[in-house]
N, C-alpha and C positions, 0 to 999 in steps of 0.2 A: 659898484657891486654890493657894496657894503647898507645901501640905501635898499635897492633891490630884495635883500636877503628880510631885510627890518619891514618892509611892506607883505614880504611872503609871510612873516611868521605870524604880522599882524591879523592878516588876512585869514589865515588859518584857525588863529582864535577866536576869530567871528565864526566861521564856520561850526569851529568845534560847539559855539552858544548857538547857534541856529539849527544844526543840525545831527549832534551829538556829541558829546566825548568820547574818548577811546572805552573808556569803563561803559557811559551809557550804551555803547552798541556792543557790548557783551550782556549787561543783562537783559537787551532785547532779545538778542538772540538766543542766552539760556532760556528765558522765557518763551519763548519758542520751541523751542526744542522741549521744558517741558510740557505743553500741551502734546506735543509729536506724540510723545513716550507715553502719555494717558491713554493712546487707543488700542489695547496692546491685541487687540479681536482682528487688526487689519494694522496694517506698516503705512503711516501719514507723515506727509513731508510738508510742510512751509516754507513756499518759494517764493520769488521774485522780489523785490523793494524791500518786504517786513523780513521775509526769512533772512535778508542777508542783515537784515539791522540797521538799515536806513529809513530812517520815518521824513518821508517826503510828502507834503502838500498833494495830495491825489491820489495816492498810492495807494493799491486796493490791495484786498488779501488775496493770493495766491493759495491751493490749496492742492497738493497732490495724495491720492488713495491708490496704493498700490492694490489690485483686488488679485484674491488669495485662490481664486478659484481655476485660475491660469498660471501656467509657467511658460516661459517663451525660450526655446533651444536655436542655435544657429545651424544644425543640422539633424539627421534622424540619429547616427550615431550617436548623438550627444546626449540621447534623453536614456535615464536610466531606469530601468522595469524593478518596482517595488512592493509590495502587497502590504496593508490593502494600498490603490490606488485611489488619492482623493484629487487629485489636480489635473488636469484636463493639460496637457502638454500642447504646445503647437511651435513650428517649425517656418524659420527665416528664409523668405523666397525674394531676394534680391535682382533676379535675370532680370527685371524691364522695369524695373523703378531708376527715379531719379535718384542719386548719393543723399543717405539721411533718413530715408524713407524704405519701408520693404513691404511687403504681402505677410500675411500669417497665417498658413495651411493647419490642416491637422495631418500629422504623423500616416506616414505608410500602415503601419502595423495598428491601424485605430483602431481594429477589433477588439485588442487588449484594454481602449478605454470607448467605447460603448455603452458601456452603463449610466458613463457621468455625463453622458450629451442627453439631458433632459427634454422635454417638446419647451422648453423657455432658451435654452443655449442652441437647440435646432433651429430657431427662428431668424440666430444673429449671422448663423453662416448662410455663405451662396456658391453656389457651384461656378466654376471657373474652370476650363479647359480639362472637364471633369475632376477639377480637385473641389475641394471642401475650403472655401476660407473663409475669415473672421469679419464681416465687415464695419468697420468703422460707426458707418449712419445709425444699422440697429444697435450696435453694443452701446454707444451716447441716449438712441432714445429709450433701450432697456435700461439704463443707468438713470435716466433720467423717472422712467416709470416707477421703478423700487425706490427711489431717496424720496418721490412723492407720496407713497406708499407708507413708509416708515418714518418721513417727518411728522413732529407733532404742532408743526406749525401751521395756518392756515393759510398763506400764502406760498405756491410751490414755486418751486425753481423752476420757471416754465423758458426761460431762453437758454437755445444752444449756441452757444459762442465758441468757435473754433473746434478745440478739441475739448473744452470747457463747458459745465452747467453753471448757470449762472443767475442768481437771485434777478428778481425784474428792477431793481435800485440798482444792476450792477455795481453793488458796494465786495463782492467776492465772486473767488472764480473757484471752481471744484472741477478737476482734471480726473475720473476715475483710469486707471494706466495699468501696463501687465509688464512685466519683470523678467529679463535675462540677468541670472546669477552670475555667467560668465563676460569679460570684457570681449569685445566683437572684434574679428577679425579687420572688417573696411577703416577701425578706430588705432590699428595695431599700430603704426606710422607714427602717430601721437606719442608713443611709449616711449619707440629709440630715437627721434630724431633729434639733429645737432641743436644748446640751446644752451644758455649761459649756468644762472643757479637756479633759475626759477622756473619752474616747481621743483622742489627738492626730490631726488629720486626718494626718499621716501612716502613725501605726499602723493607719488605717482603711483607706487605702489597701493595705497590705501584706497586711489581713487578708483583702480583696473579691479579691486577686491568687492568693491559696492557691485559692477555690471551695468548695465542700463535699462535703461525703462523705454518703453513704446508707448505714445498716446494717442486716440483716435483721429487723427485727422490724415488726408490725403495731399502727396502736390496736385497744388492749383495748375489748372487746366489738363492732366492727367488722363487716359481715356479710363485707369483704374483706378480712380480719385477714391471713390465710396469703401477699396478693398485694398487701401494701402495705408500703414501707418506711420506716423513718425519716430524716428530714432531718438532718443531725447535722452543726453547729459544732465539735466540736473541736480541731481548729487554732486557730479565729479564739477558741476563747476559752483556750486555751494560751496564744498572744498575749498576750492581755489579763490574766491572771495574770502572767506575767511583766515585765508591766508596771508591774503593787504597787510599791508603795514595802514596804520589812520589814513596817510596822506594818499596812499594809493583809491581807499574808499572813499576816502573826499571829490578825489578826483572825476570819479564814476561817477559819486553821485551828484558834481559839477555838469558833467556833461549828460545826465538827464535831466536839470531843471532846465539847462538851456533848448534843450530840445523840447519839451513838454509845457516850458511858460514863456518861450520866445518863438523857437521855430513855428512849432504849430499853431501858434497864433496866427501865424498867414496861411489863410484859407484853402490856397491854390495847395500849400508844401503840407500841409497836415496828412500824418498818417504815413508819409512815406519812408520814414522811418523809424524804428523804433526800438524801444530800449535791449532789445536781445542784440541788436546791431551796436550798439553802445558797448557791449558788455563783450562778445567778440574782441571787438578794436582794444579794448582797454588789457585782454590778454596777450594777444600777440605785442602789443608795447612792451609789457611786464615782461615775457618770454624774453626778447631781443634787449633789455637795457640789463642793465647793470641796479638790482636793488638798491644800493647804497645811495642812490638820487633820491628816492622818495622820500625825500625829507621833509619838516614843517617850512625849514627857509626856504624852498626849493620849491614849492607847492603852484605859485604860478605858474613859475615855468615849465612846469610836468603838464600844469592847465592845456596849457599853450602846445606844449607837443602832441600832446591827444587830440585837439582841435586840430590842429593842422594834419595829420594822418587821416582826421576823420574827410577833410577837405581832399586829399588826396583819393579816397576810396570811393567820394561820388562824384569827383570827374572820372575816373577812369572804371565806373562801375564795377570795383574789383573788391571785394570783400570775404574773405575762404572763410569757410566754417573752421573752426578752432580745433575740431576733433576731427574732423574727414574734410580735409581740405580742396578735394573733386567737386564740390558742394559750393560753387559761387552766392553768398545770399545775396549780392545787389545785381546781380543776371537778370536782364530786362525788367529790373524792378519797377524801371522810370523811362517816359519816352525824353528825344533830346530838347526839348524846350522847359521840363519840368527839371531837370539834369542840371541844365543853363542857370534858371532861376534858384537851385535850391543851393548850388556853387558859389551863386555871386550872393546870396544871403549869409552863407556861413564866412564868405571872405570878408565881407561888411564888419560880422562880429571880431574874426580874426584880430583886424585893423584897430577896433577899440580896445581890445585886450581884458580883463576883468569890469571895463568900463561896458561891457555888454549886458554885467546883468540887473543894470538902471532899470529895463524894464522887466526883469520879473519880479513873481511876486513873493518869494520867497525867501530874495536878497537885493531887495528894492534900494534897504537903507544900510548898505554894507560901507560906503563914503562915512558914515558916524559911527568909525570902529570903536566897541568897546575890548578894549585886549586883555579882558580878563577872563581865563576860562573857567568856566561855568564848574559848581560844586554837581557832582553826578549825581540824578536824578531817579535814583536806585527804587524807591520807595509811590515814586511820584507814579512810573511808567508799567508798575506793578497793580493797575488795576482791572476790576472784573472786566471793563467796558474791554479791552484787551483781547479773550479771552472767546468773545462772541460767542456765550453759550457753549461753552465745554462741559463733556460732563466725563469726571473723571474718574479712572481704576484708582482708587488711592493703593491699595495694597500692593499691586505691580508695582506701580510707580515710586511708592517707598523703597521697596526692592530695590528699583533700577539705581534709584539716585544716593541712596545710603552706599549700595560696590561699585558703582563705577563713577560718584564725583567726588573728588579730592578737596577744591577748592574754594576757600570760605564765602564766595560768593553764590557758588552754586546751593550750596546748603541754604542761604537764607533766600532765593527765589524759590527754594523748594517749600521750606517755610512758611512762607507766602502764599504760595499756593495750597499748600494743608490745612492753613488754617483756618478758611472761612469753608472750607468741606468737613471742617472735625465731627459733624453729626453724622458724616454720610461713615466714618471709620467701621471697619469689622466691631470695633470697643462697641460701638453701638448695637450690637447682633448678638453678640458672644455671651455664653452666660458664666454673670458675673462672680467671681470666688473672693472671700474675703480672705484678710490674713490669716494662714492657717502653718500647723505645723506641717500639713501634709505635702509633699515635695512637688506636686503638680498645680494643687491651687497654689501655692506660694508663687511658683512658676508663672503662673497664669495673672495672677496680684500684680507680681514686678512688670509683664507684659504690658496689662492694660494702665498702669502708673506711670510707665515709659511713655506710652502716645498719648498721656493727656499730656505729660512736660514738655513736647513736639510743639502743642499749637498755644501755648501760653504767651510765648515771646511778643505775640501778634494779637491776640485778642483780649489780653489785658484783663480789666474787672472781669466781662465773662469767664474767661478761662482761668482766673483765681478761686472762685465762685465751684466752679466747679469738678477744681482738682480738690476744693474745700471740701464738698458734698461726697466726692471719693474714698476722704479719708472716714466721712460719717457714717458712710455705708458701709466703712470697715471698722467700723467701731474705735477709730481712733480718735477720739471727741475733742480731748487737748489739743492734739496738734490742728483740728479740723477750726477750735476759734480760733487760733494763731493765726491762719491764713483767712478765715473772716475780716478778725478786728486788720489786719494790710490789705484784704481789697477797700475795707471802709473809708480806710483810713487813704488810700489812695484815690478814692471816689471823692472824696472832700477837698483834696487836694485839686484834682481836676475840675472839678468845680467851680472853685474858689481863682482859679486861673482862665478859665470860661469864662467868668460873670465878669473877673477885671479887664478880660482883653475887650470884652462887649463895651463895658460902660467906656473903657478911654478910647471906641470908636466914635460916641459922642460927645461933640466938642461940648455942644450947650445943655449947660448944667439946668437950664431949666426945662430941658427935654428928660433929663435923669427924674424929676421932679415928676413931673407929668407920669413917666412910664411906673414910679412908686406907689403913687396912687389911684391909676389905675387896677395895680394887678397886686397884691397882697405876695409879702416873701413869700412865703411856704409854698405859694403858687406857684412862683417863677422858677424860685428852684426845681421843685416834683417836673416842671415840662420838661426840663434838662433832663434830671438825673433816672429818669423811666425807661432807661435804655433795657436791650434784652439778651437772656440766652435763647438760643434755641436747638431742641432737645428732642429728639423722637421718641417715640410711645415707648418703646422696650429700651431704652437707656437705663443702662443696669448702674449707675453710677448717681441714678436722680432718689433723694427721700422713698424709701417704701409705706409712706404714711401719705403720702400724695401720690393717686393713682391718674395716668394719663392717658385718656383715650385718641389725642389725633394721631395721625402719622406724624407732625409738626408741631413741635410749641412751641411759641414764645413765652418764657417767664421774664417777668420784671427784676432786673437784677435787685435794684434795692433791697424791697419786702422777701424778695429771697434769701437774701444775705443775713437778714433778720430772723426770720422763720428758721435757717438753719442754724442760726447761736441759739433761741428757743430751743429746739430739740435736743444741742448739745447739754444747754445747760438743764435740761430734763431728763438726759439719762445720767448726768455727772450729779444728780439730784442737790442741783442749786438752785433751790423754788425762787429766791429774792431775784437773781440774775435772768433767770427763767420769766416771771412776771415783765420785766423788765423790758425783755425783747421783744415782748407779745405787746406792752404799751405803743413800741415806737411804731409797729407796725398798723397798730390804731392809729396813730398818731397823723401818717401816711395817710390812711385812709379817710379819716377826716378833713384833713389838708386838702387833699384834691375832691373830695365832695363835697364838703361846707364851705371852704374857704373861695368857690368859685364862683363865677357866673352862670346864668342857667344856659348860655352861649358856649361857655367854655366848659362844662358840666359834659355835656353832649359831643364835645371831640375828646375827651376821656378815652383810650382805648378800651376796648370791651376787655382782651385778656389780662391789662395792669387792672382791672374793679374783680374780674373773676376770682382771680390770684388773691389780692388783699383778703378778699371778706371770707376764701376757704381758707387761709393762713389762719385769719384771725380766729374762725370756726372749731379748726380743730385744733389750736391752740387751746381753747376756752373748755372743750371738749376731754382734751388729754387732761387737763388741771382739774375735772371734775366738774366745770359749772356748765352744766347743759341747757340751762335758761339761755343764756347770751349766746353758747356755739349752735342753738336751734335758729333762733336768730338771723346770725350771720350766715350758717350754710345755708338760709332761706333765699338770702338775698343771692350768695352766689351761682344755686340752682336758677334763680330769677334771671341772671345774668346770662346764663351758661347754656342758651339758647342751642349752641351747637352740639353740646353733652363731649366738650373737651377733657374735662374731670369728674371723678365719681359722687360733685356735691349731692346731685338727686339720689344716690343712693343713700347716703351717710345720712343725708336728712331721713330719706324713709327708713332706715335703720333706727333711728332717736323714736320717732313715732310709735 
């Protein structure tokens, strides 16, 4: 036993490095959840594999849009008369559907919503035994006609997939679904029936408090297929995944690789089952056993008893829905030779025990266990790529996640997420008050002071740079180099760490040699260190002596950082120090236009040459010598092709 237990725990920490730690599928999932919380216009849920925080080989993005423009009641009684009236009610018709599935009429009394049945929402209904109902086919292809309409993409989500739109890469699935507030009657059975400790009555409570959503699609072979939709739990059984203990989530998401990189692998059995049938099985286990099993040492053999249930529910075709149990999902799912076949494949795997997942591909090499688990990947799994194009309410969302998340991990996914938006912040819009004694701009000072310290922690040089420029614009000039000379000075640092980790990537010292002269310091370093902020046109927080015309810039942080100890030390009227910083940012300029090649001259970005030469311009300018700032803002007009900054004017101004 003692062996048995040392293999389970082994095995487990493979898993936990293959497929998550306990930590990594919490900050999936926050992550998740904050995108949810950005669309605050419509209620979005992130379902299936991602939403529960299992990153599996194949796994697409799930995406549920509750639409705001419907409510669904279980009878006419139920719907409450309000003024004004903006939501278009409809009403649960049960009598000849299959369990899971219903009809959606509109209301007896529709006179009272008449207004709101548009000639675009007339089109989606069809008459039915002279009633009014919703159907399915047009609500998907009007769903599908407006997200073509309002994407700015040029490729539209031209397949219908189930009850799903679906990008033509099927790389996501977008479910648009209509909402019951209240927990349904056919579901009620769920609530009281006999069942150990799981779900805890009060997860069951939280779960009946969400209600359920309906999504467009009909049962198959149906004679009212087009005008029936589905019942759909997904919340309440989100909930209940999230619920798992590790070993429980392991377990699930054991028994979809095996299904997904073995089963389906044979041609004949592909497709016949699938992960909602997984996810079923894995609750009714949970319901029936005793929590205290799902342990790390114990993890095989929890393996092992969900495969064999699973092995039990497609011979005997028997599989109840989790929530309305009258609901068979393996009900002539399969004829009896496909039955035969797909019984003696899972017995096969049964038989080798964790030695079945030799052939997938996902735990191919699980035989050369390393049993060390994995440092959590907090930082790693926190990128844009993630995120597929979000665009997000920052202001809700600060809201939401400032009163309702306690936990120091939520605050730094939230972080995370603020930070590469901090252009898009209200601070960006707002007009800006310096320090005053007056009690509203003071008010308004600590405000926007507050959301620059927000996205610092994450953007580093940038966002020192420009909590620096903050304090310039408030004429606090001292404290404004303080925080200069520590980005500088930490830009040096990172540098100097940069260049050593590069050179001891190559062994041979006479490759170092080569790469020396080739490319002159000053050169090698400038390519590094031209990294940027970026900064919208009405940024009340940027220099007032550099005007910005795009909606977007990017400044080079360096020569910014420079330009801004220049200004300081020009109104702190220290000309020596003042001169000084107007050198380095010659110095700069020089650097990457003399010191290069006329190959390398030419991948120069346009806005680091923009930037320097108006820096240096009106540097030269403010000190009085308007010989050289004519000059330079000549050159930066020259450059300044798109009219990003007011050089063309400043120049015709000198003139």
């Amino acid at each position: 036993m003692s062996r048995d237990k040392n293999l389970s725990l082994d095995f487990y920490k493979y898993l936990c490095q293959k497929l998550g730690s306990e930590e990594d599928v919490r900050v999936r999932r926050l992550s998740w959840i904050v995108c949810d919380l950005s669309f605050p216009k419509s209620t979005r849920i992130t379902s299936g594999s991602i939403g529960e925080g299992l990153d599996i080989k194949g796994s697409d993005l799930d995406v549920m849009v509750i639409d705001p423009s419907f409510k669904v009641y279980e009878s006419d009684r139920d719907i409450t008369y309000t003024v004004p009236i903006e939501v278009l009610p409809l009403v649960m018709d049960t009598e000849n559907t299959h369990p899971c599935f219903t009809q959606l009429r509109l209301p007896l009394h529709f006179h009272y919503y008449s207004n709101l049945l548009d000639s675009r929402m007339k089109q989606m209904f069809e008459q039915d035994c002279l009633v009014n109902k919703l159907s399915n086919e047009k609500y998907k292809l009007d769903s599908s006609y407006i997200l073509n309409r309002d994407s700015p993409q040029t490729e539209p989500l031209c397949t219908i997939h189930g009850p799903c739109l679906s990008d033509q890469y099927g790389t996501y699935d977008l479910a648009f679904c209509l909402k019951c507030d209240k927990w349904i009657s056919s579901a009620q059975s769920w609530v009281s029936r006999p069942r150990t400790t799981w779900p805890s009555p009060e997860l069951i409570t939280k779960i009946t408090s969400c209600g359920v959503l309906f999504v467009p699609i009909g049962c198959k072979g149906s004679s009212r297929e087009n005008l029936e939709w589905r019942i759909s739990f997904s919340v309440a059984e989100k909930c209940l995944i999230y619920s798992f203990s590790h070993t429980q989530l392991l377990c699930y998401a054991l028994l979809k690789i095996l299904l997904k990189e073995i089963v389906d692998n044979h041609e004949d059995l592909k497709g016949l089952l699938c992960s909602y049938f997984l996810k079923t099985l894995i609750f009714w286990i949970s319901e029936e056993s005793d929590p205290s099993i799902w342990k790390p040492e114990n993890i095989i053999q929890c393996f092992m008893v969900c495969l064999k249930r699973l092995i039990y529910c497609v011979e005997y075709s028997t599989l109840l829905h989790y929530f309305i149990p009258d609901n068979n999902l393996l009900y002539m799912r399969f004829n009896c030779d496909l039955k035969h076949s797909l019984t003696n494949t899972l017995k096969n795997l049964y038989q080798q025990g964790i030695n079945c997942f030799v052939n997938s591909e996902t735990l191919k090499d699980f035989t050369s266990l390393n049993c060390e688990i994995p440092v959590p990947f907090t930082q790693q799994i926190l990128t844009k790529s993630t995120l597929l194009g979000r665009k997000m309410t920052l202001k809700s969302l600060l809201y939401y996640m400032l009163h309702h998340c306690r936990t120091d991990l939520a605050r730094r996914i939230f972080t995370f997420f603020l930070s590469p938006e901090h252009d898009e912040l209200e601070l960006q819009d707002s007009k800006f008050q310096p320090r005053s004694n007056n009690k509203h701009q003071y008010n308004e000072y600590k405000c926007n002071l507050c959301k620059l310290l927000i996205v610092l922690s994450l953007k580093t040089i940038p966002g020192w740079l420009m909590l620096a420029s903050f304090f310039y614009v408030s004429k606090q000039y001292n404290t404004s180099i303080i925080i200069i000379n520590h980005a500088l000075k930490k830009h040096q640092d990172e540098e100097f760490y940069r260049n050593n980790i590069e050179t001891s990537l190559i062994q041979n010292k006479d490759s170092v040699r080569t790469l020396l002269q080739k490319e002159k310091i000053p050169t090698l370093l400038k390519e590094h260190t031209l990294n940027y902020i970026s900064l919208g046109r009405n940024c009340p927080f940027f220099p007032p002596e550099v005007k910005l015309k795009k909606q977007t810039n990017l400044i080079p942080t360096l020569p910014f950082a420079h330009f801004l100890h220049f200004l300081c030390y020009y109104h702190l009227h220290a000309y020596t120090s003042c001169k000084q910083s107007l050198q380095k940012i010659y110095d700069i300029y020089h650097d990457i236009t003399f010191c290069t090649t006329k190959d390398k001259a030419d991948k120069i970005p346009r806005p680091s040459v923009i930037h320097l030469t108006l820096y240096i311009g009106l540097g030269f300018l403010m000190i009085g010598d308007t010989i050289t700032a004519r000059k330079f803002l000549n050159f930066a007009a020259r450059y300044d092709i798109h009219r990003m900054t007011d050089a063309a004017e400043r120049l015709s101004s000198l003139s």
